[in-house]
MDTraj code that builds the backbone (N, CA, C; nanometers):
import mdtraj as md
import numpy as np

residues = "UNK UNK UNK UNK UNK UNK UNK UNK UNK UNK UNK UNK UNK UNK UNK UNK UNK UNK UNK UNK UNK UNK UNK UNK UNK UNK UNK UNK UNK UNK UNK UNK UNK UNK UNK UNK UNK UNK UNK UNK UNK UNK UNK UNK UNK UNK UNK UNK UNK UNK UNK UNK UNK UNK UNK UNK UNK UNK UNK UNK UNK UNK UNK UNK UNK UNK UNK UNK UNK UNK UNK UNK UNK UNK UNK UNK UNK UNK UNK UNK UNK UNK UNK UNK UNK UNK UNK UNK UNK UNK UNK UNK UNK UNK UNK UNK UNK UNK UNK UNK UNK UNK UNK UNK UNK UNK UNK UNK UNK UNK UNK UNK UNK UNK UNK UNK UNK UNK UNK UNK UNK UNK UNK UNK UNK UNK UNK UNK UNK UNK UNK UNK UNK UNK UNK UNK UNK UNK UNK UNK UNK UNK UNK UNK UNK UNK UNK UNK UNK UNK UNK UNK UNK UNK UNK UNK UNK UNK UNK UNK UNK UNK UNK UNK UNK UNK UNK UNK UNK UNK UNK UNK UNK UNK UNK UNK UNK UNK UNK UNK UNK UNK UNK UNK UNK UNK UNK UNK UNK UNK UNK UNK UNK UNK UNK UNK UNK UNK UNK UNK UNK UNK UNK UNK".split()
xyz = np.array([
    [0.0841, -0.1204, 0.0000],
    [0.0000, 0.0000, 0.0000],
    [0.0875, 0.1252, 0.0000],
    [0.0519, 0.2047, -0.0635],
    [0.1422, 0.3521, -0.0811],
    [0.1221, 0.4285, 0.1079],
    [0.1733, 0.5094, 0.1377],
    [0.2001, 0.5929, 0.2543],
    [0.2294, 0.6574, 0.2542],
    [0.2182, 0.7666, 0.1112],
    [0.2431, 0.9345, 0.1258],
    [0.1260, 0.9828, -0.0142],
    [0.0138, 0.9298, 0.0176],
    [-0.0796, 0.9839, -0.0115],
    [-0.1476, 1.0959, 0.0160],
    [-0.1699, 1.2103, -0.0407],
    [-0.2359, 1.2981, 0.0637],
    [-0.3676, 1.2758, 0.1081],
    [-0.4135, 1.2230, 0.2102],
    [-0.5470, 1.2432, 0.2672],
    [-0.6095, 1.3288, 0.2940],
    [-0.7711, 1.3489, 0.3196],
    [-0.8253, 1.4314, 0.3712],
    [-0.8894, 1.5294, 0.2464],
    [-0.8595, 1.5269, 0.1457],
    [-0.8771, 1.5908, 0.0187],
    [-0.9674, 1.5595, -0.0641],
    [-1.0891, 1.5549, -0.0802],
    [-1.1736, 1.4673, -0.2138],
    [-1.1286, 1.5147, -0.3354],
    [-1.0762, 1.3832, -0.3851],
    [-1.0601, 1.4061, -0.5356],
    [-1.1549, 1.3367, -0.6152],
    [-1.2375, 1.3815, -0.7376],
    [-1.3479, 1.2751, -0.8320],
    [-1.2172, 1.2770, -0.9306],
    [-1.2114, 1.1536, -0.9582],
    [-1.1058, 1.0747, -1.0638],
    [-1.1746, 1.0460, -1.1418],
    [-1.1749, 1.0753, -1.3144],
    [-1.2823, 1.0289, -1.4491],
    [-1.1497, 0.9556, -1.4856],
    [-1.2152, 0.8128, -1.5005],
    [-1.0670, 0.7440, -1.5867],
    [-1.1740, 0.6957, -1.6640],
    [-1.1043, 0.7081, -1.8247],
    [-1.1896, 0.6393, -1.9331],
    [-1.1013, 0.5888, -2.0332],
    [-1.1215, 0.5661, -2.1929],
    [-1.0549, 0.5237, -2.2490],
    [-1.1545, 0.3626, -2.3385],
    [-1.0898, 0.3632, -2.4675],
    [-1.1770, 0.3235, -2.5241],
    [-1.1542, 0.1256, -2.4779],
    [-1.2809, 0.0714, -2.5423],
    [-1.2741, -0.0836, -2.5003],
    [-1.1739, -0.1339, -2.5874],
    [-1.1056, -0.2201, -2.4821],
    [-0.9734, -0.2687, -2.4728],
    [-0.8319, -0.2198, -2.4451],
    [-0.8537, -0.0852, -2.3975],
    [-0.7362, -0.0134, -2.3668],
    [-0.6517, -0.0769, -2.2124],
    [-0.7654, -0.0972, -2.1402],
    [-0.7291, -0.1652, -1.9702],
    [-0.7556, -0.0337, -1.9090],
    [-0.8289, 0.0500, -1.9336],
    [-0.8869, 0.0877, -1.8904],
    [-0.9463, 0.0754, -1.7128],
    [-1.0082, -0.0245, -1.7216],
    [-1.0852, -0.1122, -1.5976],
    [-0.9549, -0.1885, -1.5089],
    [-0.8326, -0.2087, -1.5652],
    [-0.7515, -0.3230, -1.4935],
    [-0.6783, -0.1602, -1.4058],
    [-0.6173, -0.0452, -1.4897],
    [-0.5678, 0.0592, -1.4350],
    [-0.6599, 0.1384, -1.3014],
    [-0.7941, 0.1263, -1.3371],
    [-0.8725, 0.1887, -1.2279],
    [-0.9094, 0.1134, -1.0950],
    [-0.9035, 0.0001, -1.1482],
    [-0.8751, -0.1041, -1.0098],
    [-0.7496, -0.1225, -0.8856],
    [-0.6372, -0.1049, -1.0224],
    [-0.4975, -0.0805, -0.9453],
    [-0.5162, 0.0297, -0.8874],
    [-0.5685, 0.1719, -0.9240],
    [-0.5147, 0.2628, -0.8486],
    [-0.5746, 0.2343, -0.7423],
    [-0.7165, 0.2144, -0.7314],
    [-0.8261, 0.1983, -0.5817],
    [-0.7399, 0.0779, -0.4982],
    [-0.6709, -0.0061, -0.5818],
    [-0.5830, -0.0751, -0.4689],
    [-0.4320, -0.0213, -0.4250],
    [-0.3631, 0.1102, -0.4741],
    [-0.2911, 0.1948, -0.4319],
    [-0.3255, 0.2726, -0.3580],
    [-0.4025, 0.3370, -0.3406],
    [-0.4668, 0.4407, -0.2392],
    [-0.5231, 0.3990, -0.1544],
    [-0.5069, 0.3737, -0.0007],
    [-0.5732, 0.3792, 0.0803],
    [-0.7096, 0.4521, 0.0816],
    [-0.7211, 0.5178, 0.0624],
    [-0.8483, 0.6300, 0.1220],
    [-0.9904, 0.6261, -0.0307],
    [-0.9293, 0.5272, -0.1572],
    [-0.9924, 0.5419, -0.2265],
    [-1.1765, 0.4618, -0.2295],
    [-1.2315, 0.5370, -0.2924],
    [-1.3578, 0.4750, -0.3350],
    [-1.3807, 0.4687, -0.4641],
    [-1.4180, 0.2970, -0.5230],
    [-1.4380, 0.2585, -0.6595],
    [-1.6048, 0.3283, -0.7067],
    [-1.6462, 0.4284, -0.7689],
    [-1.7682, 0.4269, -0.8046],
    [-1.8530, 0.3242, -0.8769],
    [-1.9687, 0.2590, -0.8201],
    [-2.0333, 0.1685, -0.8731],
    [-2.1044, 0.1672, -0.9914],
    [-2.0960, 0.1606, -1.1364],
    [-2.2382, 0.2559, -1.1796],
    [-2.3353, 0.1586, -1.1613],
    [-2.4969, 0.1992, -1.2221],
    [-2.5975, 0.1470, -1.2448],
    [-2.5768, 0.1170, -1.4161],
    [-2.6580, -0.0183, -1.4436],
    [-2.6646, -0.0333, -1.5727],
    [-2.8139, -0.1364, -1.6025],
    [-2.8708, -0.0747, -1.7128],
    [-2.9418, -0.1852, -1.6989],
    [-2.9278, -0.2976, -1.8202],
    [-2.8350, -0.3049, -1.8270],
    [-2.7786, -0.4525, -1.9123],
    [-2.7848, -0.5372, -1.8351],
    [-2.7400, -0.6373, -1.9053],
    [-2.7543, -0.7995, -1.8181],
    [-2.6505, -0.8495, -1.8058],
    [-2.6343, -0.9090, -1.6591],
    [-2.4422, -0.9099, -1.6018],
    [-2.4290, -1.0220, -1.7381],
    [-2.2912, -1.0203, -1.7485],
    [-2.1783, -1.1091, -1.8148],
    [-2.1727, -1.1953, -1.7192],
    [-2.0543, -1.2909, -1.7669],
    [-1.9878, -1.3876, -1.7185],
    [-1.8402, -1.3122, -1.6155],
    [-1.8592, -1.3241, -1.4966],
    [-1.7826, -1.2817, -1.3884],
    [-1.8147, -1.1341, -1.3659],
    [-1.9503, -1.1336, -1.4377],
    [-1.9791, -0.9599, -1.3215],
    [-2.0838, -0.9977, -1.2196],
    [-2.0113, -0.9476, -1.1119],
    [-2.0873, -0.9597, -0.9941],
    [-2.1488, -0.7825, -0.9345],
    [-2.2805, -0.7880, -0.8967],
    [-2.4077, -0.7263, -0.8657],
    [-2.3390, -0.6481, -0.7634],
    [-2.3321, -0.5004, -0.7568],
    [-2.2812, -0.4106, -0.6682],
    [-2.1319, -0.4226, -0.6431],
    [-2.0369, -0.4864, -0.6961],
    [-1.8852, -0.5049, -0.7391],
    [-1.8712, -0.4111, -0.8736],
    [-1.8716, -0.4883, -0.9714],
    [-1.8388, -0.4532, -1.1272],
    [-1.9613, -0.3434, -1.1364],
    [-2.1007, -0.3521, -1.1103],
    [-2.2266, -0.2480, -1.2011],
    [-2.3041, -0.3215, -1.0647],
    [-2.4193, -0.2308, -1.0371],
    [-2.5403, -0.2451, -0.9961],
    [-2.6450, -0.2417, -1.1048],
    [-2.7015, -0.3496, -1.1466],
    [-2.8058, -0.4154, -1.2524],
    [-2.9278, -0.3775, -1.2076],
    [-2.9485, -0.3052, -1.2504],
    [-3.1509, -0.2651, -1.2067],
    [-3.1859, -0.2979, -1.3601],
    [-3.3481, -0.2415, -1.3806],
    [-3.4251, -0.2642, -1.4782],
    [-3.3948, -0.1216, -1.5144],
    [-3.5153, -0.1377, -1.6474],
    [-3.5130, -0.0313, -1.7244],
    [-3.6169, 0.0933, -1.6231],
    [-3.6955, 0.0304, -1.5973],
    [-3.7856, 0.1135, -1.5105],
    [-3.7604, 0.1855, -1.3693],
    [-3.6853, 0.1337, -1.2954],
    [-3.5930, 0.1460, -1.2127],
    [-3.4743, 0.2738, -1.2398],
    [-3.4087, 0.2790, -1.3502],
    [-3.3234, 0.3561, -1.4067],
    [-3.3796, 0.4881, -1.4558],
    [-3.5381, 0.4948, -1.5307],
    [-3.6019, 0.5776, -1.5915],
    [-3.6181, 0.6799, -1.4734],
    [-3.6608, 0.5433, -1.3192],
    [-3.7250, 0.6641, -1.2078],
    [-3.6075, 0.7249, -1.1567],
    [-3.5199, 0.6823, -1.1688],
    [-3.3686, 0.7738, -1.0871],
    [-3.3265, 0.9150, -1.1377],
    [-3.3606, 0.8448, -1.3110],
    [-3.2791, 0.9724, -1.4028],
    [-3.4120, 1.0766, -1.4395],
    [-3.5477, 1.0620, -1.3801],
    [-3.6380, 1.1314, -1.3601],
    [-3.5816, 1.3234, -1.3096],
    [-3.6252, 1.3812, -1.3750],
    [-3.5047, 1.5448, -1.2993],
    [-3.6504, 1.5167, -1.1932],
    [-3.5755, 1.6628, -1.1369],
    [-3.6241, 1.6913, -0.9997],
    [-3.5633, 1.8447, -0.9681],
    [-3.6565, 1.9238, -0.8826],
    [-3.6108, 2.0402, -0.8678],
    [-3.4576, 2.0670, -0.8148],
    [-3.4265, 2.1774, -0.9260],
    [-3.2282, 2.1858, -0.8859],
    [-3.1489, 2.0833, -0.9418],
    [-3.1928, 1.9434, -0.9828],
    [-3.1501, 1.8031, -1.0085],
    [-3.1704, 1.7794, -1.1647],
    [-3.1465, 1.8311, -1.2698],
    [-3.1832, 1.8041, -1.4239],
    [-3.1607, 1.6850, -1.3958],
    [-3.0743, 1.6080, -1.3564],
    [-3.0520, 1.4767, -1.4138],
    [-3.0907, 1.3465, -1.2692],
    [-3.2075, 1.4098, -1.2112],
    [-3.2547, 1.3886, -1.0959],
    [-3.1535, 1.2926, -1.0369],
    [-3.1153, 1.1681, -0.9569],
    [-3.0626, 1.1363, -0.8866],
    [-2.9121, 1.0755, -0.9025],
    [-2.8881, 1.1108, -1.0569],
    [-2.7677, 1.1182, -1.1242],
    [-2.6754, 1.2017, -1.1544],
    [-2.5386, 1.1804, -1.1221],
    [-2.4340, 1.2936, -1.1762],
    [-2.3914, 1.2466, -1.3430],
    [-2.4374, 1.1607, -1.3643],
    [-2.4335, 1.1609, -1.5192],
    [-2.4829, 1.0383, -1.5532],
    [-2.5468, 1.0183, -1.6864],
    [-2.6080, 0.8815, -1.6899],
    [-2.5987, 0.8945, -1.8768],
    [-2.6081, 0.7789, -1.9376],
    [-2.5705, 0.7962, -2.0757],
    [-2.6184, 0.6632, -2.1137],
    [-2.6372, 0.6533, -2.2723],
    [-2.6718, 0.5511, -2.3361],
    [-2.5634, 0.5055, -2.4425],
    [-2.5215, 0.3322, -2.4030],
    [-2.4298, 0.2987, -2.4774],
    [-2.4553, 0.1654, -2.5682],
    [-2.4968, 0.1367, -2.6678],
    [-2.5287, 0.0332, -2.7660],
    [-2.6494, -0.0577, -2.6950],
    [-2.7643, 0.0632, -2.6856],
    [-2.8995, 0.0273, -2.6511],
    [-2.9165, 0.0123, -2.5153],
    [-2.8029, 0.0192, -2.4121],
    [-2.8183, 0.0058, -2.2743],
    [-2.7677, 0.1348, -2.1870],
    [-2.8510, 0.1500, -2.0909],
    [-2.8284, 0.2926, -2.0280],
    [-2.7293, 0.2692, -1.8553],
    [-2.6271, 0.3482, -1.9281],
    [-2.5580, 0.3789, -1.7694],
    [-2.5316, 0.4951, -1.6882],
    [-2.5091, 0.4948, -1.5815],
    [-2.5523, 0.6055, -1.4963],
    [-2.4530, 0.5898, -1.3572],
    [-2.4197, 0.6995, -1.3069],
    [-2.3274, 0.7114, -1.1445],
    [-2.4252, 0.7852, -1.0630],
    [-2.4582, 0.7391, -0.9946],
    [-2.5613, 0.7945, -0.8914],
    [-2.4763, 0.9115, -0.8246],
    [-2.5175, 1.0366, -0.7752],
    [-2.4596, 1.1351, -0.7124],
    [-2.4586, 1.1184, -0.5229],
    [-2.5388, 1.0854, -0.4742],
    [-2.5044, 1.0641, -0.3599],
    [-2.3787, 0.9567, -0.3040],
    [-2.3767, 0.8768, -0.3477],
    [-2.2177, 0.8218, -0.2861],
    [-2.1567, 0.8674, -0.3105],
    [-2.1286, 0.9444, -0.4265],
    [-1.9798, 1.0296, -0.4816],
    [-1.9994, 1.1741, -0.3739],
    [-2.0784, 1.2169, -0.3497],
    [-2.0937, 1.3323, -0.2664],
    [-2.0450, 1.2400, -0.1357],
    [-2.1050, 1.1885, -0.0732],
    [-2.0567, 1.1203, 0.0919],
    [-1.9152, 1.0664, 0.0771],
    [-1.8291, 1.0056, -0.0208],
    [-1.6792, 0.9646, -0.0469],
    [-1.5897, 1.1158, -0.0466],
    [-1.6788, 1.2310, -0.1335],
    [-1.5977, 1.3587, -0.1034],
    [-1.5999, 1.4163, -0.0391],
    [-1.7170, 1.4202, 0.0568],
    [-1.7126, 1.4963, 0.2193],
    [-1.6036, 1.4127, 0.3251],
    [-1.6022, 1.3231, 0.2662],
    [-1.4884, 1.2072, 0.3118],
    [-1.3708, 1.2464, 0.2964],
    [-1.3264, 1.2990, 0.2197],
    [-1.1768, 1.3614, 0.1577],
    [-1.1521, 1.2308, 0.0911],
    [-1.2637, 1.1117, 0.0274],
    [-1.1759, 1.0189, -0.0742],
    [-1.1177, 1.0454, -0.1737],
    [-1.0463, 0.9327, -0.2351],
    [-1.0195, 0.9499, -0.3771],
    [-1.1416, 0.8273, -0.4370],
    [-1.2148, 0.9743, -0.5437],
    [-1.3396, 0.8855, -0.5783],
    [-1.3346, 0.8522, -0.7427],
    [-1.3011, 0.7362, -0.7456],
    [-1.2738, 0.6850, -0.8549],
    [-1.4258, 0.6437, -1.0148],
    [-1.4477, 0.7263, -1.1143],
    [-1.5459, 0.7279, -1.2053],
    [-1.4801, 0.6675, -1.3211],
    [-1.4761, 0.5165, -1.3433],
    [-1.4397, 0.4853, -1.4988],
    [-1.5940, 0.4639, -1.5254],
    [-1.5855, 0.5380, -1.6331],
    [-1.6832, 0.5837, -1.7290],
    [-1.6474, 0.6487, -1.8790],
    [-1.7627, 0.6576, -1.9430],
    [-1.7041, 0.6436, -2.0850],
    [-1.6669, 0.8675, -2.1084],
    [-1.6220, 0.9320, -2.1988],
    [-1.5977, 1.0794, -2.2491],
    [-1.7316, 1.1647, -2.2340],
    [-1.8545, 1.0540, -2.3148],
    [-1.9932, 1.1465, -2.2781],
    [-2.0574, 1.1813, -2.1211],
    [-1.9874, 1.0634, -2.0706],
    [-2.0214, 1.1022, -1.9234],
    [-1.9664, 1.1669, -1.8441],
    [-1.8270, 1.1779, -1.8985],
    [-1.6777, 1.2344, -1.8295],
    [-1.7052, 1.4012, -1.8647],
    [-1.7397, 1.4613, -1.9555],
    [-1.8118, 1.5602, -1.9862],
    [-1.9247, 1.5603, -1.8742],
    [-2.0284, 1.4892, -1.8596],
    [-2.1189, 1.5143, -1.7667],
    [-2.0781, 1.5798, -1.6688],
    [-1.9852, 1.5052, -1.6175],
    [-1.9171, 1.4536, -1.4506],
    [-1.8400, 1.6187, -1.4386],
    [-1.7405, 1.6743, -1.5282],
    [-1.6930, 1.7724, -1.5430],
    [-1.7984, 1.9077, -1.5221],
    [-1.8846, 1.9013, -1.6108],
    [-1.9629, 1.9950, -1.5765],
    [-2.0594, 2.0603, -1.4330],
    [-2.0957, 1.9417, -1.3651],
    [-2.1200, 1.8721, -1.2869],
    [-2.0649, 1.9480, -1.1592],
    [-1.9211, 1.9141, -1.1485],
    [-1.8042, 1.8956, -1.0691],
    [-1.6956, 1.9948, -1.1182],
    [-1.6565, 2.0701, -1.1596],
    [-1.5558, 2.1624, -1.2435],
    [-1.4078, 2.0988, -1.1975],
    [-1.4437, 2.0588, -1.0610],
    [-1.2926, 1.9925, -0.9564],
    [-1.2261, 1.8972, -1.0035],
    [-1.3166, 1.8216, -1.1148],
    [-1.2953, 1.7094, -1.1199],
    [-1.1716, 1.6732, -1.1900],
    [-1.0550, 1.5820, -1.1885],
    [-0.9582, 1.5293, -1.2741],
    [-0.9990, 1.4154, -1.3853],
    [-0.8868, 1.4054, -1.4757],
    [-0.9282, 1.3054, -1.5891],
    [-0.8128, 1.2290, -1.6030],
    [-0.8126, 1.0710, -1.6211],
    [-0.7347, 1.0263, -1.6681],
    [-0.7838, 0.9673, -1.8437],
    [-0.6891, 0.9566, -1.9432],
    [-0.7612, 0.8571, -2.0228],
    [-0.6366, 0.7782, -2.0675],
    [-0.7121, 0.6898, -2.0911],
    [-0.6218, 0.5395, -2.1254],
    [-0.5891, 0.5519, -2.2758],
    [-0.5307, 0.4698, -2.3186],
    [-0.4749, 0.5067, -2.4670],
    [-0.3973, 0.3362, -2.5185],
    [-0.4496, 0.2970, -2.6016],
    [-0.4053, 0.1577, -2.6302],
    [-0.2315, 0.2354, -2.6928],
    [-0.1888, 0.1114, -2.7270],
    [-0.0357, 0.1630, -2.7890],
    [-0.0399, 0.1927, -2.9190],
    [-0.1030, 0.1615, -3.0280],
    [-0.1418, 0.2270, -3.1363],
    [-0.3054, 0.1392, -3.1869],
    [-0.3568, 0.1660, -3.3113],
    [-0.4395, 0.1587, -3.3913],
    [-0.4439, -0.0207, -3.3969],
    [-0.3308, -0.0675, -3.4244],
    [-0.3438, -0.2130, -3.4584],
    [-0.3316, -0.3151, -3.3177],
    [-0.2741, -0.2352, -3.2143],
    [-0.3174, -0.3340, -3.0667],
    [-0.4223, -0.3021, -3.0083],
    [-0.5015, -0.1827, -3.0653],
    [-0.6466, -0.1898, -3.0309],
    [-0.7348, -0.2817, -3.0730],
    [-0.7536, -0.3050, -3.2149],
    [-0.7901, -0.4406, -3.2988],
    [-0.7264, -0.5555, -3.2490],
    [-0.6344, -0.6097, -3.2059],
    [-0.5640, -0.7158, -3.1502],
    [-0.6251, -0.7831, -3.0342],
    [-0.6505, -0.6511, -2.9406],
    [-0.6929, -0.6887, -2.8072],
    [-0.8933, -0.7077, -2.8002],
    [-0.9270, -0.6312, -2.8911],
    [-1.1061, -0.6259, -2.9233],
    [-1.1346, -0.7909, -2.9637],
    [-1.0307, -0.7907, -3.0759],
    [-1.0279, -0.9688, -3.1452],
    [-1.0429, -1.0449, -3.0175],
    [-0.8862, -1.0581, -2.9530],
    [-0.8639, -1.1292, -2.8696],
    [-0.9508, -1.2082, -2.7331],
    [-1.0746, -1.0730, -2.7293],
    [-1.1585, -1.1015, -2.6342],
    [-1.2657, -1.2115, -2.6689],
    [-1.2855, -1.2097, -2.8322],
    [-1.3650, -1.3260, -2.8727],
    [-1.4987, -1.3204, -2.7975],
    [-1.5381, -1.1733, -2.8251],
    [-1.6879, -1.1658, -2.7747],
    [-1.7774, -1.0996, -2.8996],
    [-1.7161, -1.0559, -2.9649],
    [-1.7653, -1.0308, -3.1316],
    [-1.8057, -1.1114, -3.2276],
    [-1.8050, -1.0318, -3.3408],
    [-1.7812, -1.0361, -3.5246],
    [-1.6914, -0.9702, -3.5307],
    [-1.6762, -1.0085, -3.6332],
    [-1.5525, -0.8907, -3.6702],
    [-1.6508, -0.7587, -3.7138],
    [-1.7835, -0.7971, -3.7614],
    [-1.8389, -0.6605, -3.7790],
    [-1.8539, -0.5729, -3.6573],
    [-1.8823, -0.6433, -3.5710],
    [-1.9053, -0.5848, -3.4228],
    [-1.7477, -0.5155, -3.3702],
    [-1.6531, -0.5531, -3.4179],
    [-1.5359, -0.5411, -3.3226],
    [-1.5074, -0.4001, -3.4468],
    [-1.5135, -0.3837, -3.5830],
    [-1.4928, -0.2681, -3.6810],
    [-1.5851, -0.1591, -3.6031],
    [-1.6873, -0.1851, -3.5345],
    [-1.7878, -0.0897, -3.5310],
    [-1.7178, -0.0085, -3.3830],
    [-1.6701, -0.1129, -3.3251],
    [-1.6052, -0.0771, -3.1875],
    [-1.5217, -0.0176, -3.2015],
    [-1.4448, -0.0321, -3.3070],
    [-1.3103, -0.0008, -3.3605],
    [-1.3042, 0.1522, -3.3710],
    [-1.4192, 0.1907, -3.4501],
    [-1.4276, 0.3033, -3.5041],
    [-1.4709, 0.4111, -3.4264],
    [-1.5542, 0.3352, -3.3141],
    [-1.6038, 0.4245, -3.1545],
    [-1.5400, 0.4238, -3.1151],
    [-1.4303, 0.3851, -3.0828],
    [-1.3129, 0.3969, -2.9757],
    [-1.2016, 0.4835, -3.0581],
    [-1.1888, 0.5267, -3.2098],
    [-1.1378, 0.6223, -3.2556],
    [-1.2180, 0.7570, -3.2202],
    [-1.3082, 0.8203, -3.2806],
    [-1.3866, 0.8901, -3.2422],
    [-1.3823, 0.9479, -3.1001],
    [-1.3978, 0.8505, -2.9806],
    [-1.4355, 0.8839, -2.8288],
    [-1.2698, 0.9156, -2.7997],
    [-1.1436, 0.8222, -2.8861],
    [-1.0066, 0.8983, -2.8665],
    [-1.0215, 1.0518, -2.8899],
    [-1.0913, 1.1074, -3.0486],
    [-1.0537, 1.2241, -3.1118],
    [-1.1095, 1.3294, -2.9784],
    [-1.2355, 1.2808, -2.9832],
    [-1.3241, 1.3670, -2.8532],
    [-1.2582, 1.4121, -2.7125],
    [-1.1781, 1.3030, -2.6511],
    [-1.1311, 1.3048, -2.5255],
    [-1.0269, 1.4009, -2.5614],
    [-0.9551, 1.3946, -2.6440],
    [-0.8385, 1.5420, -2.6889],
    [-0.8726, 1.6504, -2.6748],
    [-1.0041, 1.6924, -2.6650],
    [-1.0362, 1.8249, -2.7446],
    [-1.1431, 1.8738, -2.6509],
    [-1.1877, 1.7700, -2.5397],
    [-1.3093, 1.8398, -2.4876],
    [-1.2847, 1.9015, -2.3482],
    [-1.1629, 1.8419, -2.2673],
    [-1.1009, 1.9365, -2.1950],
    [-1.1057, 1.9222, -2.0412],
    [-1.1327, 1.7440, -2.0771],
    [-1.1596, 1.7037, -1.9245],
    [-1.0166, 1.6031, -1.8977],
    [-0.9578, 1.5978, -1.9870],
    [-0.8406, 1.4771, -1.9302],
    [-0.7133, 1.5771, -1.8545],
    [-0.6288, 1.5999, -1.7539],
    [-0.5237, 1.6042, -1.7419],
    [-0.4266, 1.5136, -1.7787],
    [-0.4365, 1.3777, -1.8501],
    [-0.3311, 1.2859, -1.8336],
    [-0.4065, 1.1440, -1.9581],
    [-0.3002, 1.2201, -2.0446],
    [-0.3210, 1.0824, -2.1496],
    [-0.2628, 0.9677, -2.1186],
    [-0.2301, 0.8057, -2.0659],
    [-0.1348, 0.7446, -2.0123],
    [-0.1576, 0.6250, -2.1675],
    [-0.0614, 0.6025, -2.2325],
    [-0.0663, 0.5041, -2.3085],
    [-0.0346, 0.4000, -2.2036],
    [-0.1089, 0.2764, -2.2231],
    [-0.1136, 0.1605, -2.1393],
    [-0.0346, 0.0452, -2.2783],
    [0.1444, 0.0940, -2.2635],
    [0.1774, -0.0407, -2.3441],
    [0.2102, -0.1213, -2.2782],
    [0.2580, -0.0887, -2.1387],
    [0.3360, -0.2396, -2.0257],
    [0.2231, -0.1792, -1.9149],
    [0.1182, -0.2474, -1.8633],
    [0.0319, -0.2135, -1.8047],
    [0.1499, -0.1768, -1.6440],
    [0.2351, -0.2417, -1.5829],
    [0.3144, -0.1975, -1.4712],
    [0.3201, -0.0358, -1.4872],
    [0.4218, -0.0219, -1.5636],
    [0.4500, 0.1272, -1.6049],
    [0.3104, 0.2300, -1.6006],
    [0.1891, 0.1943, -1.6738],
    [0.1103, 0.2469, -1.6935],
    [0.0239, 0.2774, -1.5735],
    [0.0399, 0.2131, -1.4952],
    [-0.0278, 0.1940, -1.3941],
    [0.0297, 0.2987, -1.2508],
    [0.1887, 0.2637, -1.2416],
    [0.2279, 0.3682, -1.2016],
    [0.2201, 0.4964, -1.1939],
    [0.2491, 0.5386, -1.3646],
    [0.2218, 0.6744, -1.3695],
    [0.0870, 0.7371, -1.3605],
    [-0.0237, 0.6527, -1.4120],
    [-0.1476, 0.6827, -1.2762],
    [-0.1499, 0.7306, -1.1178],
    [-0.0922, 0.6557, -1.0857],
    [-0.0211, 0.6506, -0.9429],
    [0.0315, 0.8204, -0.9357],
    [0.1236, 0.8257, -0.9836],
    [0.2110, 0.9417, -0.9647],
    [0.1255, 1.0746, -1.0535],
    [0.0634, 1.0420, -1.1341],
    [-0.0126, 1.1858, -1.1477],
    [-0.1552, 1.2252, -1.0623],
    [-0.1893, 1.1159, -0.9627],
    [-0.2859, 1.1147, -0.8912],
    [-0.2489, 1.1700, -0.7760],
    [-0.1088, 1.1328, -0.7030],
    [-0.0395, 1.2021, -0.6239],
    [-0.0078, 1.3571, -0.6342],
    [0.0132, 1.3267, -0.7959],
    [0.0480, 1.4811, -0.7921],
    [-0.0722, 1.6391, -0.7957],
    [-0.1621, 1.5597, -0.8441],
    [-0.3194, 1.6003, -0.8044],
    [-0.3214, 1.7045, -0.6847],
    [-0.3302, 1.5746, -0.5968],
    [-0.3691, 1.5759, -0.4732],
    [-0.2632, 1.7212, -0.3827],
    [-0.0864, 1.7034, -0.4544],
    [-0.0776, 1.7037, -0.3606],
    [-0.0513, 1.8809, -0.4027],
    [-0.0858, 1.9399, -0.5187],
    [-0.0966, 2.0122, -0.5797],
    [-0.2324, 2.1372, -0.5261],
    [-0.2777, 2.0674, -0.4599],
    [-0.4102, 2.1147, -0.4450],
    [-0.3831, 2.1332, -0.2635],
    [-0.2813, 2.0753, -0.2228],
    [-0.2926, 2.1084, -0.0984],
    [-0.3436, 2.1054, 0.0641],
])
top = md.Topology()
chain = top.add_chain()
for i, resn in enumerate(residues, 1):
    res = top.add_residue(resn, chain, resSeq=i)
    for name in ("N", "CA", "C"):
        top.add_atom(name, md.element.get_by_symbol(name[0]), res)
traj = md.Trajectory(xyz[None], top)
């Protein structure tokens, strides 16, 4: 465990980055570097996979369930959500009250989530930091989409081409401090580490 973390500080952490970058393996490491961190749960109403477990990986509600959350409410446009979004017919969402109780906390509150939401979250939050993930080029993005053998290849081109796009976007929209190409996930993972520190300790 690290021991010169700064505590006492809430930081909201947006780590994103397109599918297959590791994305998810980097945001795990850091919440297991930081003591003081909290993993944000989202809501989704897709249907778990194979090794997602219910309030770990996603909290699985219904569609109806999700409709009444993201219902606005006075002061609340996006009523009981700090951002919620629709991704290849299924809707996801970060509920705002735990992320509020982790930052009255002084946690480090960890949001992997996709650029449209990371935008949300930013607007939201102005405080907020960004990491984004970055495969090592164009052809180990395709390598690793293949590799997962959960596609077509039409499905994995279509992915292909969203995860270019949501790259071009994340450049330009002004929420990342920290592009980290993830080619030796160790390394990559670190310097997560060390620009999260430096966050924190920046801020005082």
């Amino acid at each position: 465990m690290m021991s010169d973390w700064s505590e006492g500080k809430g930081l909201a952490l947006v780590v994103s980055g397109p599918s297959g970058a590791g994305k998810t393996t980097i945001a795990r490491a850091l919440e297991r570097a930081c003591p003081d961190a909290h993993f944000s749960v989202s809501l989704t109403t897709r249907q778990p996979g194979p090794g997602d477990r219910d309030g770990v990986d996603y909290r699985f509600v219904t569609e109806e369930e999700f409709a009444q959350r993201a219902t606005p409410q006075p002061g609340k446009p996006m009523g009981e959500f700090l951002e919620h979004a629709g991704v290849y017919g299924r809707r996801y969402g970060t509920l705002r009250a735990p992320v509020d109780e982790a930052m009255r906390e002084g946690k480090l509150v960890i949001l992997e989530i996709d650029v449209q939401g990371a935008k949300q979250v930013k607007s939201a939050m102005p405080g907020a930091s960004g990491l984004f993930v970055l495969p090592p080029s164009d052809e180990s993005l395709l390598e690793r989409l293949r590799a997962r053998r959960r596609d077509s290849e039409e499905a994995i081109q279509r992915r292909f081409a969203a995860a270019q796009r949501e790259i071009a976007e994340a450049r330009t929209c002004g929420v990342y401090d920290r592009f980290i190409v993830n080619d030796e996930l160790d390394r990559a993972v670190a310097e997560a580490v060390e620009v999260v520190k430096g966050i924190r300790a920046s801020r005082g």
